[in-house]
MARLO-219384 format. One record per atom (N, C-alpha, C, CB): residue number from 1; residue in one letter; atom name; y, x, z. Coordinates in pm, 1 decimal, decimal comma, m for minus. Glycine has a CB too. Example, Ala and Ser with C-alpha at 12.3 -4.5 7.8 and 13.67 -1.06 7.14 Angstrom:
<rs>
{1; "A"; "N"; {m569,0; 1319,0; 780,0}}
{1; "A"; "CA"; {m450,0; 1230,0; 780,0}}
{1; "A"; "C"; {m330,0; 1320,0; 780,0}}
{1; "A"; "CB"; {m447,3; 1130,8; 904,6}}
{2; "S"; "N"; {m225,0; 1285,0; 708,0}}
{2; "S"; "CA"; {m106,0; 1367,0; 714,0}}
{2; "S"; "C"; {3,0; 1290,0; 787,0}}
{2; "S"; "CB"; {m59,8; 1408,4; 572,5}}
</rs>
This chain:
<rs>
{1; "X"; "N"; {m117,3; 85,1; 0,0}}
{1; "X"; "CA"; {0,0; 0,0; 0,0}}
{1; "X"; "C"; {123,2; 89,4; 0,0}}
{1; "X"; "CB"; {0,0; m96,7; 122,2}}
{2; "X"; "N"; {211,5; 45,4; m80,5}}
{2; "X"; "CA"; {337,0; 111,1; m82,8}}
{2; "X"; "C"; {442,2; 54,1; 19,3}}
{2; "X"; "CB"; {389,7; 103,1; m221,3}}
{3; "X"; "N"; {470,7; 210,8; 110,1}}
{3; "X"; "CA"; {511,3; 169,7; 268,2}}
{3; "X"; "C"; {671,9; 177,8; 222,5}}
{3; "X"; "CB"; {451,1; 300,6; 423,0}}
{4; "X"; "N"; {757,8; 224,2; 69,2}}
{4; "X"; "CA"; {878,3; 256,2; 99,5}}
{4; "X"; "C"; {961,3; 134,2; 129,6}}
{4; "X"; "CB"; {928,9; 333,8; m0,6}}
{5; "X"; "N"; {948,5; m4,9; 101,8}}
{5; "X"; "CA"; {990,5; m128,1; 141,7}}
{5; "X"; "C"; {985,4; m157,4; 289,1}}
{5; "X"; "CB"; {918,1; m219,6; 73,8}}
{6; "X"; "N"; {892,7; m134,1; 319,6}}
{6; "X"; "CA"; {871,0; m191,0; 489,6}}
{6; "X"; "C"; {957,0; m167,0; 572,6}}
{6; "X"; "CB"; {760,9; m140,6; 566,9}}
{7; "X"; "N"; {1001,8; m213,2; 699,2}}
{7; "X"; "CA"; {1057,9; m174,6; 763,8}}
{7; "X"; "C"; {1033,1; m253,7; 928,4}}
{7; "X"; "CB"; {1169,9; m173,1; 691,3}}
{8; "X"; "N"; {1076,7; m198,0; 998,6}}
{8; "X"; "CA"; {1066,7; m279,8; 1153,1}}
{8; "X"; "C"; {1067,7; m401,5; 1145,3}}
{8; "X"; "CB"; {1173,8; m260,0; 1252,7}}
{9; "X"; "N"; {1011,7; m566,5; 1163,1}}
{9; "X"; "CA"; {992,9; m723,7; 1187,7}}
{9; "X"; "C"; {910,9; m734,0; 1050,7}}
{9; "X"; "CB"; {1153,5; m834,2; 1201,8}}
{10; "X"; "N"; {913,8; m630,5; 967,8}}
{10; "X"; "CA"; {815,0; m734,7; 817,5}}
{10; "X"; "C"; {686,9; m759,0; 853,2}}
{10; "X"; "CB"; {785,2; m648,0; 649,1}}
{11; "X"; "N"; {640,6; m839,0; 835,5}}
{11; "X"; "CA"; {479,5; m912,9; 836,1}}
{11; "X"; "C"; {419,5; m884,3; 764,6}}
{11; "X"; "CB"; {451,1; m1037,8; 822,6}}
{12; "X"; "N"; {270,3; m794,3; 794,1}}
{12; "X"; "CA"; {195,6; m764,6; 683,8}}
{12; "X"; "C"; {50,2; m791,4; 769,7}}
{12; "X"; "CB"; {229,4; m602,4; 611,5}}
{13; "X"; "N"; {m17,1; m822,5; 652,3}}
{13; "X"; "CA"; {m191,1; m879,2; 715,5}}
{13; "X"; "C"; {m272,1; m762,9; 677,7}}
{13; "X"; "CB"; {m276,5; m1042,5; 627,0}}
{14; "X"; "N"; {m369,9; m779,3; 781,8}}
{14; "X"; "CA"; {m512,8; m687,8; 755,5}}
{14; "X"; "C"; {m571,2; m726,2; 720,2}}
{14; "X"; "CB"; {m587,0; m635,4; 822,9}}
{15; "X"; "N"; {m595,4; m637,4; 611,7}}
{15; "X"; "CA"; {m761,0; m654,0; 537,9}}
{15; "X"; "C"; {m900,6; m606,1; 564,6}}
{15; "X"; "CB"; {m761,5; m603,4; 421,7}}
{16; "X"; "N"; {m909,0; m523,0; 661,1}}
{16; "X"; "CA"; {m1028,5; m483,8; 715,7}}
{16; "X"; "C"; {m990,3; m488,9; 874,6}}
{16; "X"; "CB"; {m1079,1; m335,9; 655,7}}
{17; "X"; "N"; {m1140,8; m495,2; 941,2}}
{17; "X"; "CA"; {m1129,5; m499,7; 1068,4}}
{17; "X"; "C"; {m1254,8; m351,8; 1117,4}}
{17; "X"; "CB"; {m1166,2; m678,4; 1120,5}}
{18; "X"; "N"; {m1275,6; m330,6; 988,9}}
{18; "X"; "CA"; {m1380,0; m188,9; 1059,0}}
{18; "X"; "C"; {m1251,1; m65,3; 1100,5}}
{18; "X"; "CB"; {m1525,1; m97,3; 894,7}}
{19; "X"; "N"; {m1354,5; 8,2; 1097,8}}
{19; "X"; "CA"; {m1282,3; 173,4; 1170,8}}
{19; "X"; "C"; {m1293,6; 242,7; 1304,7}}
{19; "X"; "CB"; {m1135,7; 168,6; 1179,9}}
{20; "X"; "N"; {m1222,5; 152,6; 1410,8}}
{20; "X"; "CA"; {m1214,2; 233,6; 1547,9}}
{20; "X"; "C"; {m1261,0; 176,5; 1582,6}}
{20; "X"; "CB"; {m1122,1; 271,4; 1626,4}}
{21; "X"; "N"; {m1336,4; 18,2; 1617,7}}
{21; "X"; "CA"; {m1397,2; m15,1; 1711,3}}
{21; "X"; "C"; {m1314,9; m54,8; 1794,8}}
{21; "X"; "CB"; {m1470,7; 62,0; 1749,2}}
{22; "X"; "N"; {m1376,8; m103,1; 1943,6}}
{22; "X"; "CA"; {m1329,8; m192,0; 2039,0}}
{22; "X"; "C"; {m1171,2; m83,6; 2091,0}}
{22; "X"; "CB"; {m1476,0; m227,3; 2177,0}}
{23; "X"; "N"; {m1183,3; 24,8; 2069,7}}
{23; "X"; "CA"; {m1063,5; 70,9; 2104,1}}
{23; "X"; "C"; {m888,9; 57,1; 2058,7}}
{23; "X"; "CB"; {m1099,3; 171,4; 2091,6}}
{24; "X"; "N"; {m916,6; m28,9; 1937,5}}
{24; "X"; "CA"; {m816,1; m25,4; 1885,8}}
{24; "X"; "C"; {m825,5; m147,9; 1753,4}}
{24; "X"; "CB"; {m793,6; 123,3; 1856,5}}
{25; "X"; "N"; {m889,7; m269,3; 1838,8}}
{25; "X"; "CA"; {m944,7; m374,2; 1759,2}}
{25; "X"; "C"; {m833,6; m480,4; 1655,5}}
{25; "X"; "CB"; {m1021,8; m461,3; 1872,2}}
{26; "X"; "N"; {m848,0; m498,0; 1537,4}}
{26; "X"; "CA"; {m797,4; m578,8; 1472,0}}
{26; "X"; "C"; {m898,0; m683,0; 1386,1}}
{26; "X"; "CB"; {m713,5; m504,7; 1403,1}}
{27; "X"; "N"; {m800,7; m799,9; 1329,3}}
{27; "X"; "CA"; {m862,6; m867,0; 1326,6}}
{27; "X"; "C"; {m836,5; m888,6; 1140,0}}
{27; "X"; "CB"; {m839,2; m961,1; 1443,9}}
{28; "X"; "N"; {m966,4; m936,1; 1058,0}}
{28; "X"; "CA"; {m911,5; m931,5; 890,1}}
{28; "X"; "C"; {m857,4; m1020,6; 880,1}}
{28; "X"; "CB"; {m997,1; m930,5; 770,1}}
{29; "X"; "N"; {m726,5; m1065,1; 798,3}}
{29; "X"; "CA"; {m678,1; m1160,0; 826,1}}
{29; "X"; "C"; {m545,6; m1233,5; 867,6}}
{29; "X"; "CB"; {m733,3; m1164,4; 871,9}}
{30; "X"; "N"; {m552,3; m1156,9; 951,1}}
{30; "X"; "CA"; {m458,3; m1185,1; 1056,4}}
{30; "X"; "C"; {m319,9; m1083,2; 1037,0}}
{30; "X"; "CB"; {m539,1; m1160,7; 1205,2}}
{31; "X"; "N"; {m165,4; m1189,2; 1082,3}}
{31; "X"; "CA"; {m37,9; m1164,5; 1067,3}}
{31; "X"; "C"; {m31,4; m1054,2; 1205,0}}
{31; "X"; "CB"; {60,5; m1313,1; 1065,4}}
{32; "X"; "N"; {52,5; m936,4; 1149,0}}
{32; "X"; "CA"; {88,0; m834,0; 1230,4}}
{32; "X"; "C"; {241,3; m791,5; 1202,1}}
{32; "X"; "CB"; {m11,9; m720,1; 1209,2}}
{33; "X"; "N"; {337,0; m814,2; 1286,7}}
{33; "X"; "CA"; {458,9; m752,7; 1280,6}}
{33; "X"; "C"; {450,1; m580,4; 1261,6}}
{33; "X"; "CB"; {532,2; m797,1; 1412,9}}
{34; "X"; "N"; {532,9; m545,5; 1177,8}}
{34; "X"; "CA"; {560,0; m392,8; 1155,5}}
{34; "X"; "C"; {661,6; m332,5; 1277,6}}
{34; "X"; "CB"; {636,8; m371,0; 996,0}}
{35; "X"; "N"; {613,7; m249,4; 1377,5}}
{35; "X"; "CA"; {673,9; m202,3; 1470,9}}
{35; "X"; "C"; {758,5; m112,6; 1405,1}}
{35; "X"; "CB"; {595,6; m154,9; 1567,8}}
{36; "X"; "N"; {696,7; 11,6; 1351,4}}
{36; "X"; "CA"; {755,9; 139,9; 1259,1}}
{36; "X"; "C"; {665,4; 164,8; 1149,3}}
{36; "X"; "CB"; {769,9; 285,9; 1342,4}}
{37; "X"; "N"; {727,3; 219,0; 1057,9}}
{37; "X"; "CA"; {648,1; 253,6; 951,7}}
{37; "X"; "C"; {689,0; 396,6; 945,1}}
{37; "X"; "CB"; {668,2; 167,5; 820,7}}
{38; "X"; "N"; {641,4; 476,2; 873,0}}
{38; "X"; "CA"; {631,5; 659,9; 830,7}}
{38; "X"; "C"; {491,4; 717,4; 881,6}}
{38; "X"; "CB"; {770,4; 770,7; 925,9}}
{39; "X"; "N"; {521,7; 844,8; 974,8}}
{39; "X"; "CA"; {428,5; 914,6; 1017,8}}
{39; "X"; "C"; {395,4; 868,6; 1139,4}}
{39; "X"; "CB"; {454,5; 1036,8; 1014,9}}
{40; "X"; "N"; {287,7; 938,0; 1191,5}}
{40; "X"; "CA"; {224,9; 926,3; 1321,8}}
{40; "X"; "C"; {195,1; 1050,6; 1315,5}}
{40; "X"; "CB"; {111,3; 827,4; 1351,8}}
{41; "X"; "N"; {178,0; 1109,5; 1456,8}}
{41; "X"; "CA"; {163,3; 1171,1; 1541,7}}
{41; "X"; "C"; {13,0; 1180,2; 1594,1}}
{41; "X"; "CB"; {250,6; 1131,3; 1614,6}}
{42; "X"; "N"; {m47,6; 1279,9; 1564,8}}
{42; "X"; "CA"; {m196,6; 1293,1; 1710,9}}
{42; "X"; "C"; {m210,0; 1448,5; 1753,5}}
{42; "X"; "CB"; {m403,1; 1242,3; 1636,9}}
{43; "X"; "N"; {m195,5; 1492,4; 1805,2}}
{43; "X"; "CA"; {m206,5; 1601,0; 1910,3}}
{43; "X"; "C"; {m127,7; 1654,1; 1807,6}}
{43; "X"; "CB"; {m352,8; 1675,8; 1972,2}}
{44; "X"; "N"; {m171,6; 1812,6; 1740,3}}
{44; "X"; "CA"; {m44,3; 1879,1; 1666,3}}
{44; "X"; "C"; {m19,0; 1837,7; 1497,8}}
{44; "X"; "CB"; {m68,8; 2053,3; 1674,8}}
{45; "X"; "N"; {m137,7; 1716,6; 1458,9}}
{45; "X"; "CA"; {m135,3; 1677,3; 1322,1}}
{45; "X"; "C"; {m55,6; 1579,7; 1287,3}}
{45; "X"; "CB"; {m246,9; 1644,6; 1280,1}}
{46; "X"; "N"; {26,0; 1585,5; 1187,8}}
{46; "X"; "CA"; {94,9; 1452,1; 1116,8}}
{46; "X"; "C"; {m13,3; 1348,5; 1033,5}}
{46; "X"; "CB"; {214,4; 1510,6; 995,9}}
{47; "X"; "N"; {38,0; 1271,5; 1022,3}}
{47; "X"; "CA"; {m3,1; 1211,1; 900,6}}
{47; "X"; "C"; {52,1; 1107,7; 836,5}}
{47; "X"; "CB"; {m106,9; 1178,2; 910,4}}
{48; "X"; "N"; {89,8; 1090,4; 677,2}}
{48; "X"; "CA"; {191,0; 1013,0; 630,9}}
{48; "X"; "C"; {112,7; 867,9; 616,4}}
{48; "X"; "CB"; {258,2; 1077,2; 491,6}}
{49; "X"; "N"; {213,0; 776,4; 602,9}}
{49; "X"; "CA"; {180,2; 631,3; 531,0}}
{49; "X"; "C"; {84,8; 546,3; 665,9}}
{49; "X"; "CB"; {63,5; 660,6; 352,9}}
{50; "X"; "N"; {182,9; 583,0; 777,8}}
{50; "X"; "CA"; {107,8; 496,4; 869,3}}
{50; "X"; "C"; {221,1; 351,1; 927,8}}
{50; "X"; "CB"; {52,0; 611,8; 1010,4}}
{51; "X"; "N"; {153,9; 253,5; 944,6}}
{51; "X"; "CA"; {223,8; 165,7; 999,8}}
{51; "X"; "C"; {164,7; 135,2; 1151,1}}
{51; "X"; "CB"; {227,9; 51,6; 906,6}}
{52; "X"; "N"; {265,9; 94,5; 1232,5}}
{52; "X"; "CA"; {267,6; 71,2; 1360,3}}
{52; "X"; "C"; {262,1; m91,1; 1435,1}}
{52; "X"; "CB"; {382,1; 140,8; 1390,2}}
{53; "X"; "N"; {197,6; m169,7; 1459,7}}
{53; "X"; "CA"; {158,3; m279,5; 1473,3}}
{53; "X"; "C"; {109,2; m318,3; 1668,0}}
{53; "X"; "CB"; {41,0; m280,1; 1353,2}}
{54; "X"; "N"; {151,9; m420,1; 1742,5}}
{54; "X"; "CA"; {59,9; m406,7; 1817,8}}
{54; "X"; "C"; {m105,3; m502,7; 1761,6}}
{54; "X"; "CB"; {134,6; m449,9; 1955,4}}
{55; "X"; "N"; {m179,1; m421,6; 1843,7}}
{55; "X"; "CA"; {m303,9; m459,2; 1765,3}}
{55; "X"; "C"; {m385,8; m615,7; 1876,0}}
{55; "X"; "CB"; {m426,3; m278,0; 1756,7}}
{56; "X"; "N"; {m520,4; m613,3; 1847,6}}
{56; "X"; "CA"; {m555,4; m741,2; 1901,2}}
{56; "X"; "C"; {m557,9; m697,4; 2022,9}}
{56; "X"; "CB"; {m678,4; m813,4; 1855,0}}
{57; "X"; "N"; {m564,1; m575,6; 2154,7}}
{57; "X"; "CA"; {m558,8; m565,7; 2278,7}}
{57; "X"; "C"; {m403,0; m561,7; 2342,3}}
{57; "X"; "CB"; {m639,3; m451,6; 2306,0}}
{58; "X"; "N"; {m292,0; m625,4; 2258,7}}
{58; "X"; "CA"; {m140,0; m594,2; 2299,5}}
{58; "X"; "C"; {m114,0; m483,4; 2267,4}}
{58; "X"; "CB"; {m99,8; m601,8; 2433,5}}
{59; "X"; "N"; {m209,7; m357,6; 2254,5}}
{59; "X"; "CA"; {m154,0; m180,8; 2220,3}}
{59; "X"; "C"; {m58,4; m139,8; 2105,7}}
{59; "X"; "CB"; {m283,9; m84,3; 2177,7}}
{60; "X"; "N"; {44,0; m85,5; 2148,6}}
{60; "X"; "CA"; {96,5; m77,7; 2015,8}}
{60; "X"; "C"; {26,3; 56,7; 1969,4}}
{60; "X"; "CB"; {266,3; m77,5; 2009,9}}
{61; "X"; "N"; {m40,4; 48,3; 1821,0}}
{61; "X"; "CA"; {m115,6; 156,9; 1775,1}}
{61; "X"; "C"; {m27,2; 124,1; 1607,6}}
{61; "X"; "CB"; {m320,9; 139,3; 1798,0}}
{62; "X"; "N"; {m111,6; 288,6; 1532,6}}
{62; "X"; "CA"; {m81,1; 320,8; 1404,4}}
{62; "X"; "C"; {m151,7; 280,0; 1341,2}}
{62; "X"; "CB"; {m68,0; 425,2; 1371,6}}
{63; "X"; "N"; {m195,4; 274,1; 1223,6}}
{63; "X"; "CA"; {m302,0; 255,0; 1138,6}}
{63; "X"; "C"; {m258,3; 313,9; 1030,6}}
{63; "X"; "CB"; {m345,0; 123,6; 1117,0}}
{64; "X"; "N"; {m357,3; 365,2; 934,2}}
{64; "X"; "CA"; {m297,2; 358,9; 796,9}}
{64; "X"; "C"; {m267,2; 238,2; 725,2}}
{64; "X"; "CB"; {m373,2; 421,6; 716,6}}
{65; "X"; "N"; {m175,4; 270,2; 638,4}}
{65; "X"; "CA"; {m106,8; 152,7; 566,0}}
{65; "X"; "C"; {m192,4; 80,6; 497,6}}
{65; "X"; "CB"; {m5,1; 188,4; 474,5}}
{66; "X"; "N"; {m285,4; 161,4; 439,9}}
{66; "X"; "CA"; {m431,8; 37,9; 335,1}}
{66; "X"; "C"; {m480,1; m51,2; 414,6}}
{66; "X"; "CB"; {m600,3; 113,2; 274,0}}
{67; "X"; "N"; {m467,6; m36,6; 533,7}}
{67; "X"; "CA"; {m535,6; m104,2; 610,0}}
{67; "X"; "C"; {m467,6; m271,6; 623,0}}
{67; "X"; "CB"; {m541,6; m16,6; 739,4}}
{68; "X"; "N"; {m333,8; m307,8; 526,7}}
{68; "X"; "CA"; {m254,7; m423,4; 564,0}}
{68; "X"; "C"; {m215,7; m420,7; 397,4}}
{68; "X"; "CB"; {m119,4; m405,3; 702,6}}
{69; "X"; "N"; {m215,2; m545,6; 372,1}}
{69; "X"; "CA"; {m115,8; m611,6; 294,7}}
{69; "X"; "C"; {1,3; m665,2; 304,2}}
{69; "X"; "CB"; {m150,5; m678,5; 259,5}}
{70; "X"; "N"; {113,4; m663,2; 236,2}}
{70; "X"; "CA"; {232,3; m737,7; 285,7}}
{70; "X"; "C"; {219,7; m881,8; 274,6}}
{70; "X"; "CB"; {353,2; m697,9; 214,5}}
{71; "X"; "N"; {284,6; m962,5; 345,7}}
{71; "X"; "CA"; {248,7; m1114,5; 342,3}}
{71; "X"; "C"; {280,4; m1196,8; 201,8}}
{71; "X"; "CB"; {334,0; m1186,5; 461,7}}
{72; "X"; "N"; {400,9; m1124,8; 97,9}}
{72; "X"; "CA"; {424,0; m1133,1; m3,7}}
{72; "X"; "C"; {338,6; m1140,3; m108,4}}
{72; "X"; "CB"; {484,2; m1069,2; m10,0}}
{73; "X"; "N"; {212,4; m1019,2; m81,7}}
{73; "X"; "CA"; {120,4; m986,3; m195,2}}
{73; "X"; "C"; {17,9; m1081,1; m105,4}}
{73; "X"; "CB"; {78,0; m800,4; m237,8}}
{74; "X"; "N"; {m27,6; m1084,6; m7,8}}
{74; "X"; "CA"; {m91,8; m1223,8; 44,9}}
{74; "X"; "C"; {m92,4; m1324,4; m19,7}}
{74; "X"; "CB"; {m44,7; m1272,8; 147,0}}
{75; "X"; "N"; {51,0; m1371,1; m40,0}}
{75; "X"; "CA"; {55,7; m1480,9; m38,5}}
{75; "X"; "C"; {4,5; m1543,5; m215,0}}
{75; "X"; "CB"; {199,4; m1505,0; 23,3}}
{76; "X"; "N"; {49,6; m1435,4; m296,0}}
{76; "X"; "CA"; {37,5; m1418,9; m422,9}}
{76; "X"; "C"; {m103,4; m1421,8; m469,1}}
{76; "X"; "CB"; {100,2; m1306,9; m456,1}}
{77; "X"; "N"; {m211,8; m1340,2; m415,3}}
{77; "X"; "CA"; {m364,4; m1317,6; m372,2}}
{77; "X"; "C"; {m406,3; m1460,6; m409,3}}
{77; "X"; "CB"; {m397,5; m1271,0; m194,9}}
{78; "X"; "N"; {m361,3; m1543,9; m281,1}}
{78; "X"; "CA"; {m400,4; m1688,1; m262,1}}
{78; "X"; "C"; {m389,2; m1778,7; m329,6}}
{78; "X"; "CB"; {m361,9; m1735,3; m184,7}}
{79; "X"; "N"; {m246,6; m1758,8; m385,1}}
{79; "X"; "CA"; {m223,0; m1847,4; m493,1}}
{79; "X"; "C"; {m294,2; m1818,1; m665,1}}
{79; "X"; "CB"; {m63,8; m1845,0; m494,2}}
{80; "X"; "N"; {m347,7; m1674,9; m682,8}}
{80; "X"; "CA"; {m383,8; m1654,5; m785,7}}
{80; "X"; "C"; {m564,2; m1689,5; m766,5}}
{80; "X"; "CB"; {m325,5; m1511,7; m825,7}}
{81; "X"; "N"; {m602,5; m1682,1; m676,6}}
{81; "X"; "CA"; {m727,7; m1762,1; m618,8}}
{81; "X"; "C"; {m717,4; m1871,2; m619,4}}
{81; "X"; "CB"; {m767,4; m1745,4; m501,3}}
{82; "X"; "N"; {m611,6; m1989,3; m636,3}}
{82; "X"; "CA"; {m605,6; m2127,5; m645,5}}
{82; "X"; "C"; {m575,9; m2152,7; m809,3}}
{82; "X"; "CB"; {m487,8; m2188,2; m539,0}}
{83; "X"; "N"; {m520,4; m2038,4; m865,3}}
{83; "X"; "CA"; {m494,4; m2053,5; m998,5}}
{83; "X"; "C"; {m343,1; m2129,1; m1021,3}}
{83; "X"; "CB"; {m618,0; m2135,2; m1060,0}}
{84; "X"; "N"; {m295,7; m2126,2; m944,8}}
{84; "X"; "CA"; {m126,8; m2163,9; m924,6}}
{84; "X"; "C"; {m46,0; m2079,6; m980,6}}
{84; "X"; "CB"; {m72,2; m2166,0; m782,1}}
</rs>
């Protein structure tokens, strides 16, 4: 997903719920406010194209960006699945 649009309150959905497990659980599907978007941080590594969400335990965590659609292209998805 292309993160240069996003910004802090946009709504974007997940499309997968695999990866981390109960530690950092999301749900497919489901509307997630964009906390921050860019890099993240883990001990001394960067890594680009992450978005920041709280997840299904309240945590606010990162994810990578593939991991969400914007609600825009959602919504478009659905409607091209209805043939609208």
């Amino acid at each position: 997903m292309d993160i240069s649009n996003l910004k802090p309150g946009d709504i974007v959905i997940c499309r997968d719920d695999g990866g981390l497990g109960s530690k950092s659980p999301m749900t497919r599907g489901k509307k997630y406010e964009v906390i921050r978007v860019g890099r993240a941080q883990s001990g001394i590594e960067t890594y680009d194209n992450y978005i920041t969400v709280y997840n299904d335990n309240g945590n606010k965590y990162s994810y990578l960006a593939g991991r969400f659609i914007t609600i825009q292209d959602w919504r478009e998805s659905k409607l091209n699945e209805l043939e609208l």
